[in-house]
N, CA, C and O atoms as CSV, one atom per row, in Angstrom:
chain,resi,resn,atom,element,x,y,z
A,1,UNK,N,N,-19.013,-6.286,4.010
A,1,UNK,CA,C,-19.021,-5.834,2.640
A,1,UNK,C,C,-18.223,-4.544,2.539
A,1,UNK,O,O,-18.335,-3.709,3.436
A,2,UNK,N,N,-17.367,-4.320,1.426
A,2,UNK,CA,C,-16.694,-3.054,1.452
A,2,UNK,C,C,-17.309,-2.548,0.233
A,2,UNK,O,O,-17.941,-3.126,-0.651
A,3,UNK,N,N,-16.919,-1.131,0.423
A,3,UNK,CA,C,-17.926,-0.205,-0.403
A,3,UNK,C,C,-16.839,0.367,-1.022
A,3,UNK,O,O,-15.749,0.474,-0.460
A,4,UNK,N,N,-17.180,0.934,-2.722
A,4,UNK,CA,C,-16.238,1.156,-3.150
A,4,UNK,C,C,-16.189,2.644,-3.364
A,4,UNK,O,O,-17.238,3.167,-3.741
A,5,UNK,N,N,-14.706,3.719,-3.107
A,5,UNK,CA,C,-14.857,4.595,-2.570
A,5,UNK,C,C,-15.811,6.025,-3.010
A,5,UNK,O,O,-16.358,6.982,-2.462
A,6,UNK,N,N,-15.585,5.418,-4.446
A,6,UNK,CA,C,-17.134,6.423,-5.513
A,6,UNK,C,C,-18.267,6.370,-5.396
A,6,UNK,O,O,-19.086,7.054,-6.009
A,7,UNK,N,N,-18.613,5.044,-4.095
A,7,UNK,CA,C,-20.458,4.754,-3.952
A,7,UNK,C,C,-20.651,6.292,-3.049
A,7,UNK,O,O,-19.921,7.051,-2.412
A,8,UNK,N,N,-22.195,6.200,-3.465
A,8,UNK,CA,C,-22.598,7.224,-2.571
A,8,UNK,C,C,-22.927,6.709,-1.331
A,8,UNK,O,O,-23.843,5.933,-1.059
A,9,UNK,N,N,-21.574,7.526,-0.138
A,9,UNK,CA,C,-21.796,6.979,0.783
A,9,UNK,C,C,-22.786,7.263,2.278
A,9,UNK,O,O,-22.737,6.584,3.304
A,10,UNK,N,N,-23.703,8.529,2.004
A,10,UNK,CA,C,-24.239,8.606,2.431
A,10,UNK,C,C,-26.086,7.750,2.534
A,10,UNK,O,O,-26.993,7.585,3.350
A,11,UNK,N,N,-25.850,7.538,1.559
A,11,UNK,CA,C,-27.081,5.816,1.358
A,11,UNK,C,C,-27.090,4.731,1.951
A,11,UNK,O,O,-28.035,3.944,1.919
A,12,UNK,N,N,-25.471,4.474,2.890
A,12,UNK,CA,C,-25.155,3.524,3.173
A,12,UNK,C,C,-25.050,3.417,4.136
A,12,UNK,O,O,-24.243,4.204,4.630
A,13,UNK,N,N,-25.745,2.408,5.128
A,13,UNK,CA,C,-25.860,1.754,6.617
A,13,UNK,C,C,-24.521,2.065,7.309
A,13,UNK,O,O,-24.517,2.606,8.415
A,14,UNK,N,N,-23.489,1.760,6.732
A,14,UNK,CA,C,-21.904,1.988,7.456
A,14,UNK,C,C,-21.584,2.950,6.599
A,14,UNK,O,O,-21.144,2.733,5.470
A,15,UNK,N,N,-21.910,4.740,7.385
A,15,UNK,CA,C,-21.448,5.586,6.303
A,15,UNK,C,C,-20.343,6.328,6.936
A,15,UNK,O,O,-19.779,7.255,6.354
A,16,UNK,N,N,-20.040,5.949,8.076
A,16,UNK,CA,C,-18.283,6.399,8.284
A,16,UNK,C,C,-17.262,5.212,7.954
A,16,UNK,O,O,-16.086,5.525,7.764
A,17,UNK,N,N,-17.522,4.291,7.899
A,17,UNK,CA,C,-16.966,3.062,7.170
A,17,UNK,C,C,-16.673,3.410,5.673
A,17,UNK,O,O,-15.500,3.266,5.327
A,18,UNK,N,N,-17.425,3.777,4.881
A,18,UNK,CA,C,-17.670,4.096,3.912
A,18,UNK,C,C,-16.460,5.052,3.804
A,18,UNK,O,O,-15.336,4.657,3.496
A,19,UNK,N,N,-16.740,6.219,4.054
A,19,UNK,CA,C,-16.102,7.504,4.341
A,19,UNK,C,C,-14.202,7.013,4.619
A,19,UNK,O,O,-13.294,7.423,3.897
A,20,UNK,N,N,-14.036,6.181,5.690
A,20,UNK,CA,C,-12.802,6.089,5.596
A,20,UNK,C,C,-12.185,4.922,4.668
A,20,UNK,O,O,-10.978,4.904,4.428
A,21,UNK,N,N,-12.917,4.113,4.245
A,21,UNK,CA,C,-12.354,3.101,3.000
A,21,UNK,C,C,-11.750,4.119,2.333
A,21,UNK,O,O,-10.529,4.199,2.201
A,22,UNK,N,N,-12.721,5.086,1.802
A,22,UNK,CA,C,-12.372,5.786,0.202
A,22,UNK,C,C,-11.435,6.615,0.715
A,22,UNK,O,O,-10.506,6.718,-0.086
A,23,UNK,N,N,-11.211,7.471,2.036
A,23,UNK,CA,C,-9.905,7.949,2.266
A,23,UNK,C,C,-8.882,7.510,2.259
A,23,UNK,O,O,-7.902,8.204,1.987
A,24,UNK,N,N,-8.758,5.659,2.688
A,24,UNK,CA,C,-7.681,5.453,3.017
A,24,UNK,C,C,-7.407,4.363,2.305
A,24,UNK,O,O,-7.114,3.396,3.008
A,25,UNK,N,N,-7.392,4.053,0.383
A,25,UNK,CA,C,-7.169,3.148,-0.041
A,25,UNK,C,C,-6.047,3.514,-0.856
A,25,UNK,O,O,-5.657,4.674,-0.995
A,26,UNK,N,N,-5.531,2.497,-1.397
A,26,UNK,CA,C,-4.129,2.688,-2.490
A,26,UNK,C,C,-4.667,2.419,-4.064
A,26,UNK,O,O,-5.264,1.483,-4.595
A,27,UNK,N,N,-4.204,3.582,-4.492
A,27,UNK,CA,C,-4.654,2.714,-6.103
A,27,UNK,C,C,-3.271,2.324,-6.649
A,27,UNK,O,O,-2.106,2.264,-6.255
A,28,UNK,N,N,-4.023,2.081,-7.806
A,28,UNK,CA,C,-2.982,1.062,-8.295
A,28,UNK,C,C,-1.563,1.717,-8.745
A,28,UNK,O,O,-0.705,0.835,-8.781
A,29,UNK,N,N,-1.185,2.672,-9.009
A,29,UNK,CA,C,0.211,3.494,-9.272
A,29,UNK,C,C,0.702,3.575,-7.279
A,29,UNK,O,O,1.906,3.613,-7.028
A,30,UNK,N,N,-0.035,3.587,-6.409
A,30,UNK,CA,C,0.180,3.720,-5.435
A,30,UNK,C,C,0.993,2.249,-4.977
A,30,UNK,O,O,1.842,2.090,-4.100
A,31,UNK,N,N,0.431,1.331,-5.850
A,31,UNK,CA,C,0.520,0.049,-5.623
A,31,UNK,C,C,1.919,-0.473,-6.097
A,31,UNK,O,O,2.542,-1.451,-5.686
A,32,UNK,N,N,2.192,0.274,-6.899
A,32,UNK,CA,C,3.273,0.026,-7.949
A,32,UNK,C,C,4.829,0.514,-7.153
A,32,UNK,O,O,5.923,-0.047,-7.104
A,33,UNK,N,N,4.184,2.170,-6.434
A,33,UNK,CA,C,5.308,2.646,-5.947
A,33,UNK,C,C,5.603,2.177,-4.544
A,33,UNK,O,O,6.704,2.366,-4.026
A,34,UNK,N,N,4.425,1.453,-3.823
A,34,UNK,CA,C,5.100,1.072,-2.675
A,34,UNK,C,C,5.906,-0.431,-3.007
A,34,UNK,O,O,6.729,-0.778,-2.160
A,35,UNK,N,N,5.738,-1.160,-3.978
A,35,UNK,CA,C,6.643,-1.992,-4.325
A,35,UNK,C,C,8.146,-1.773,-4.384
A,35,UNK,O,O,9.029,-2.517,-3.956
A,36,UNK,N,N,8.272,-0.452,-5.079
A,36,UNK,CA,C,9.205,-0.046,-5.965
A,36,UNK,C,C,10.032,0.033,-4.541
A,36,UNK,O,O,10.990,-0.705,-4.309
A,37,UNK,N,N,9.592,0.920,-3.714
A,37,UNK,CA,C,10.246,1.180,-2.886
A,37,UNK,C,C,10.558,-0.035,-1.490
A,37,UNK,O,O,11.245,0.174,-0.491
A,38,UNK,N,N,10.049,-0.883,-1.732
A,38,UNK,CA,C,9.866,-1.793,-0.904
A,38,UNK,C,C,11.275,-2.472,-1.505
A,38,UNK,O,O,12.174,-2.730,-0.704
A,39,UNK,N,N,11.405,-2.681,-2.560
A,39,UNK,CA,C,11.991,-3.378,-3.153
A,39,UNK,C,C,13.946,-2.674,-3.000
A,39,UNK,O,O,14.996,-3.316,-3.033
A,40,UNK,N,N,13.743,-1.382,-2.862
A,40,UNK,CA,C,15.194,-0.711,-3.182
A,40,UNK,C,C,15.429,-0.614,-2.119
A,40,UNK,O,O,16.658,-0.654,-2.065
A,41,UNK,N,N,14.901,-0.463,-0.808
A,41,UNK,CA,C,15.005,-0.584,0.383
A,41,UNK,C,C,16.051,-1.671,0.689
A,41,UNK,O,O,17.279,-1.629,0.751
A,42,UNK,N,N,14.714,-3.139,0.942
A,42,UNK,CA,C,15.405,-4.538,1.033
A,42,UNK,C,C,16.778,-4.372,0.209
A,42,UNK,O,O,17.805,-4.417,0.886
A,43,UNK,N,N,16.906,-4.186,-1.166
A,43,UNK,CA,C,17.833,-4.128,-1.705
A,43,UNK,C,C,19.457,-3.925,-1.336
A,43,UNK,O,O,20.456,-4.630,-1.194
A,44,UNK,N,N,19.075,-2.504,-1.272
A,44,UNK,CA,C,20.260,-1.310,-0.686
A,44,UNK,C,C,20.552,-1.237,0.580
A,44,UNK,O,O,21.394,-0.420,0.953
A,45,UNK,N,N,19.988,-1.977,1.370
A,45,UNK,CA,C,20.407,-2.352,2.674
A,45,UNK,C,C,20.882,-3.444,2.819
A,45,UNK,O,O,21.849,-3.710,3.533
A,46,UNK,N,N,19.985,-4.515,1.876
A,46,UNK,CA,C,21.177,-6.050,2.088
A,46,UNK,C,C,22.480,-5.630,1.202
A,46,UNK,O,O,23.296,-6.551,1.236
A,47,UNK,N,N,22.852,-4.720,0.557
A,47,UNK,CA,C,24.048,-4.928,-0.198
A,47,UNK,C,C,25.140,-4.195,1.054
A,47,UNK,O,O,26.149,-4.772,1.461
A,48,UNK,N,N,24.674,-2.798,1.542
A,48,UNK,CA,C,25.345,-2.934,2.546
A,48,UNK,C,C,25.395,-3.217,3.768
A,48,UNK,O,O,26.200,-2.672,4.523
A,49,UNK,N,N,24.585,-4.065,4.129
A,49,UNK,CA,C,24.652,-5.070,5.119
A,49,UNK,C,C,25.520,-6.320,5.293
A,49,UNK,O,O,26.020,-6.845,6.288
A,50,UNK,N,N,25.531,-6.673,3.749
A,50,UNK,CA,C,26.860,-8.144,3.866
A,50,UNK,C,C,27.892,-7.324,3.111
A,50,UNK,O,O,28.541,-7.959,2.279
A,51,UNK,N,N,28.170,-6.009,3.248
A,51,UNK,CA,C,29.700,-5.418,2.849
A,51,UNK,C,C,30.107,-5.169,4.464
A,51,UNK,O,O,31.214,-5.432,4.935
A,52,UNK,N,N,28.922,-4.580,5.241
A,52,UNK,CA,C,29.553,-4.888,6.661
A,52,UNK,C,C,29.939,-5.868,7.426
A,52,UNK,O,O,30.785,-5.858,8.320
A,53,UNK,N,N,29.000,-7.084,6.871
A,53,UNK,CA,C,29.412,-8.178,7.591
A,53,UNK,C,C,30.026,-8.855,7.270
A,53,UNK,O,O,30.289,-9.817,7.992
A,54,UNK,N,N,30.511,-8.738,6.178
A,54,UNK,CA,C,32.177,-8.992,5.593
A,54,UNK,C,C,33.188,-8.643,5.773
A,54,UNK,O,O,34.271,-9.226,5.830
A,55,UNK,N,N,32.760,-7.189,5.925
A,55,UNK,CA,C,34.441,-6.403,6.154
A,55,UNK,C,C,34.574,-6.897,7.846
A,55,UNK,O,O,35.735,-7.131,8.180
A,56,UNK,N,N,33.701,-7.049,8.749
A,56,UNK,CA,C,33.529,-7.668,10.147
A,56,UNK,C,C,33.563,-8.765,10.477
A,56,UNK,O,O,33.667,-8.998,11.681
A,57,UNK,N,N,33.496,-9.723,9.640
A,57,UNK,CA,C,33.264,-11.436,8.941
A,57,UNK,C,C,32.440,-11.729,10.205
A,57,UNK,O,O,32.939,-12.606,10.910
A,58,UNK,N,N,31.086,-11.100,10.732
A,58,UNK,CA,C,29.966,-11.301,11.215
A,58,UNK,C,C,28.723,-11.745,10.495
A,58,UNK,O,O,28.468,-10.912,9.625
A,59,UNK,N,N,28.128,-12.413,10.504
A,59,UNK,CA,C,27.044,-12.904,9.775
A,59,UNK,C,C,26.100,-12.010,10.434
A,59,UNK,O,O,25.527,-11.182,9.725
A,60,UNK,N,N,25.864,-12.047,11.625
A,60,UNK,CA,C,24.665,-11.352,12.296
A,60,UNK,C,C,24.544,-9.720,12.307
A,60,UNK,O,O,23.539,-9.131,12.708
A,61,UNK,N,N,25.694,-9.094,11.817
A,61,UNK,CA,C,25.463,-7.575,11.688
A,61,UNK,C,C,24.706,-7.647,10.025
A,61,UNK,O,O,23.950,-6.707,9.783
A,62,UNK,N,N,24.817,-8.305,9.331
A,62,UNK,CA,C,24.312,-8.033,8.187
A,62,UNK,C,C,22.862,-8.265,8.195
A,62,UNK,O,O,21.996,-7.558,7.680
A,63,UNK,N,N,22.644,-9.957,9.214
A,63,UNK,CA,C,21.107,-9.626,9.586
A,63,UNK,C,C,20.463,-8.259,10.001
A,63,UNK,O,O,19.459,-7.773,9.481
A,64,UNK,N,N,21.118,-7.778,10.908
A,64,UNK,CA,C,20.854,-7.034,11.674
A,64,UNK,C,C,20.283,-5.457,10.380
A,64,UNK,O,O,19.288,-4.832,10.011
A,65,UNK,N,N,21.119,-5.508,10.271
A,65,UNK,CA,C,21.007,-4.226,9.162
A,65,UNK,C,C,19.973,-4.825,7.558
A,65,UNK,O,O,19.607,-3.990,6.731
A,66,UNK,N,N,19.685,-6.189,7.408
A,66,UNK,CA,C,18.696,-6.234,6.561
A,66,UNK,C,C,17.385,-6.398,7.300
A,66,UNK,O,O,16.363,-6.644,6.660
A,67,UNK,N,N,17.367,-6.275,8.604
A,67,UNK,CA,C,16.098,-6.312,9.798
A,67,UNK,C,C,15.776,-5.158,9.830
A,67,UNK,O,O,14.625,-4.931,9.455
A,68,UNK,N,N,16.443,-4.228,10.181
A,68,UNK,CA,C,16.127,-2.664,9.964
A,68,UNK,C,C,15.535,-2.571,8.793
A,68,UNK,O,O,14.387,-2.156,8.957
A,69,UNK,N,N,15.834,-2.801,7.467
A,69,UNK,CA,C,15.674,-2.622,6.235
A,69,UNK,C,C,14.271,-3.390,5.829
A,69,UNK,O,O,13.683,-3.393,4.747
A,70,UNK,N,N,13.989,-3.942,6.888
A,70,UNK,CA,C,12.563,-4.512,6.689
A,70,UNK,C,C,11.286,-4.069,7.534
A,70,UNK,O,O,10.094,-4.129,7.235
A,71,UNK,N,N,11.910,-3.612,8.669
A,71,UNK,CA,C,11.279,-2.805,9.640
A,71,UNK,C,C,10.973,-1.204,8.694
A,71,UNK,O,O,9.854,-0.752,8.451
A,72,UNK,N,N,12.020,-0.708,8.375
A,72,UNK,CA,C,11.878,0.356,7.369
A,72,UNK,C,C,10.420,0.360,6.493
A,72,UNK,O,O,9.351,0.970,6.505
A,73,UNK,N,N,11.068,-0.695,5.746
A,73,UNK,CA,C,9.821,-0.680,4.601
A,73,UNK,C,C,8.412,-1.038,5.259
A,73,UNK,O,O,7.364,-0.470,4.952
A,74,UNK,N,N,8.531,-2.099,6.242
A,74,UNK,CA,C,6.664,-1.637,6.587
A,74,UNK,C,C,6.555,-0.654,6.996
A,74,UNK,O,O,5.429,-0.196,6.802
A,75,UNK,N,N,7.207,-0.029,7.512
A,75,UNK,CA,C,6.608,1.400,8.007
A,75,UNK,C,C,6.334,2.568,6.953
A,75,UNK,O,O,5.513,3.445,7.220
A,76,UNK,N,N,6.992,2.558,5.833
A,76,UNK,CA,C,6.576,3.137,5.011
A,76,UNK,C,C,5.524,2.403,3.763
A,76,UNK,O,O,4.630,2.927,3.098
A,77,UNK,N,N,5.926,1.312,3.767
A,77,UNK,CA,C,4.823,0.834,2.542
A,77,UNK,C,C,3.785,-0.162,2.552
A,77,UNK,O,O,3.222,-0.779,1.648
A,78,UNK,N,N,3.659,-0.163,3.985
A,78,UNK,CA,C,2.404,-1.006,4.622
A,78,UNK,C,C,1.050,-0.116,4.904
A,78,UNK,O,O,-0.111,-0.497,4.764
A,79,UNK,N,N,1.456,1.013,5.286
A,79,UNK,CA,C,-0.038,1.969,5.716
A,79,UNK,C,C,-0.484,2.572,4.639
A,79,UNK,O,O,0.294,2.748,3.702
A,80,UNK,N,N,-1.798,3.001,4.563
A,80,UNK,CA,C,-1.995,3.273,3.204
A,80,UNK,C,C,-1.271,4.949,3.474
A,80,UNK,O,O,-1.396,5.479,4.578
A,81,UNK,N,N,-0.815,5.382,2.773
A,81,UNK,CA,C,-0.275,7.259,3.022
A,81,UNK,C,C,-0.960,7.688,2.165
A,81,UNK,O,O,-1.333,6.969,1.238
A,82,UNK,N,N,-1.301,9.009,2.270
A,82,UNK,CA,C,-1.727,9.976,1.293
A,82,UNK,C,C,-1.232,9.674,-0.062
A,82,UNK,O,O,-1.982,9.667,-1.038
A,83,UNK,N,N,0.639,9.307,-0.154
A,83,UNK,CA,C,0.592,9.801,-1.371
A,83,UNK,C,C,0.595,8.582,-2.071
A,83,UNK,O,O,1.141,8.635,-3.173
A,84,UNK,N,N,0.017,7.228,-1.640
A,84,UNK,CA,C,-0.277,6.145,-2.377
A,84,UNK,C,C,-1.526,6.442,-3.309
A,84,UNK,O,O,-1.922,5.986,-4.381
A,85,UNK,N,N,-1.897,7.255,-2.565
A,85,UNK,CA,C,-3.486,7.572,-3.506
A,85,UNK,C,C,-3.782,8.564,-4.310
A,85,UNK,O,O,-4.950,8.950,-4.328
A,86,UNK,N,N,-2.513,9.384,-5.397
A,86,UNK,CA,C,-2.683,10.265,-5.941
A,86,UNK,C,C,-3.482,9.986,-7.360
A,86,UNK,O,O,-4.258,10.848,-7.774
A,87,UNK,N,N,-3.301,8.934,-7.993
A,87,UNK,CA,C,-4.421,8.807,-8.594
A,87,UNK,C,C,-5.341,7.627,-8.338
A,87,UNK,O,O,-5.165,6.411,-8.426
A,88,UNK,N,N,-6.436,8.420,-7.973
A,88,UNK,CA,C,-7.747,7.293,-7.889
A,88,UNK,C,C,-8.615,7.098,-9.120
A,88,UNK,O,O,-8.953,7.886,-10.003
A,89,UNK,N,N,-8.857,5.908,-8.931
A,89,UNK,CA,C,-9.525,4.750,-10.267
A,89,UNK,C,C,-11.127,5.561,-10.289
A,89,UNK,O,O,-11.971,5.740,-9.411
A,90,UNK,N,N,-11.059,5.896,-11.613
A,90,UNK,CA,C,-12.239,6.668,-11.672
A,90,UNK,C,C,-13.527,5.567,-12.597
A,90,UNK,O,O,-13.602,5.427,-13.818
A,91,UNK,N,N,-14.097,5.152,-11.911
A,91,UNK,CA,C,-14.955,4.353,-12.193
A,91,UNK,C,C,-16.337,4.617,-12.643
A,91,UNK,O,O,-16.931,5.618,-12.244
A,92,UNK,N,N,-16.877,3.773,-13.448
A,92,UNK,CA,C,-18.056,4.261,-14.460
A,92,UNK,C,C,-19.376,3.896,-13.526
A,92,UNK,O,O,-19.346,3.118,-12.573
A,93,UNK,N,N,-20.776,4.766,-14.092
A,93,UNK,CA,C,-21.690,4.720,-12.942
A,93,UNK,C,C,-22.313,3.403,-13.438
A,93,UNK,O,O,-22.416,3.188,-14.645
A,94,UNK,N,N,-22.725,2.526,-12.518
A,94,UNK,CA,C,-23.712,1.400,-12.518
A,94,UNK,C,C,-24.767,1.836,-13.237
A,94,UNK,O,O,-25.360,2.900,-13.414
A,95,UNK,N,N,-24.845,0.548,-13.655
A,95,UNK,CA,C,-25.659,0.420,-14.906
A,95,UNK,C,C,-27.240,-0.047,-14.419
A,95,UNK,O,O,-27.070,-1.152,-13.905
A,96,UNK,N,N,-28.527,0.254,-14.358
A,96,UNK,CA,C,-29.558,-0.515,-14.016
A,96,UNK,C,C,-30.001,-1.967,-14.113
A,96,UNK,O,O,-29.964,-2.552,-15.196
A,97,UNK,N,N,-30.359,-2.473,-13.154
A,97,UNK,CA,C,-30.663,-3.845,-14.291
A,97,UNK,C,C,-31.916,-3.838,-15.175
A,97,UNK,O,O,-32.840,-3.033,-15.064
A,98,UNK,N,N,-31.835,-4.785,-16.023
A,98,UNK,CA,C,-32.993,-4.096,-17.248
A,98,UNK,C,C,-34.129,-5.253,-16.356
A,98,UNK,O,O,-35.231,-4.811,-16.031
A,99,UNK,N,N,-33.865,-6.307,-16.106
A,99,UNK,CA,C,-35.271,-6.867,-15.730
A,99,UNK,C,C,-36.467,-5.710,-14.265
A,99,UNK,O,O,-37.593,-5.876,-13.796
A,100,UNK,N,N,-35.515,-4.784,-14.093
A,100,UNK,CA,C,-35.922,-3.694,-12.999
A,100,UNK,C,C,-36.489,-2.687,-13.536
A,100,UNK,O,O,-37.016,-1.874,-12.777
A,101,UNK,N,N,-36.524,-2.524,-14.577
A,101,UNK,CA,C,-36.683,-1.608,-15.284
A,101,UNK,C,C,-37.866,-1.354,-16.353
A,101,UNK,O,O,-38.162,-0.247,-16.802
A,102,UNK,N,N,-38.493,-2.589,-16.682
A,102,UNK,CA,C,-39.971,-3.115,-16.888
A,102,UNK,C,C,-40.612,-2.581,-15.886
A,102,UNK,O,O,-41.817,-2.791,-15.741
């Protein structure tokens, strides 16, 4: 079960579990920009990747250089980083249930 990073996590059976979920998640603008960048990466490397392997009329240097360009991007937009998480989803407190509450 994952806990979501606003529970109080000291209540909770897995409370360093707890503790590093909520450190180390992406919200959703986080979500947006590792796309973004995922995306201009792949991009801007395959464009000059088949200008090299054109001007070289190699097929495999252009692989080569859109392989890097993919190696690149997981390394930056696969782990969660700090600055994926500048804004976190501020979520409303649970509500009781009413049959509990009789």
């Amino acid at each position: 079960t994952f806990y979501h990073p606003h529970q109080r996590c000291s209540t909770s059976p897995l409370h360093h579990y707890c503790i590093l979920y909520s450190l180390f998640t992406m919200d959703y603008e986080g979500q947006r920009l590792a796309e973004i960048l995922f995306q201009w990466i792949i991009c801007s490397f395959g464009a000059v990747g088949w200008v090299i392997g054109y001007i070289n009329q190699d097929f495999y240097q252009t692989f080569y250089v859109w392989l890097v360009a993919v190696v690149i991007s997981v390394i930056i937009c696969v782990p969660d980083w700090p600055f994926f998480n500048r804004h976190p989803v501020k979520w409303l407190e649970s509500v009781p249930d009413r049959r509990q509450v009789k």
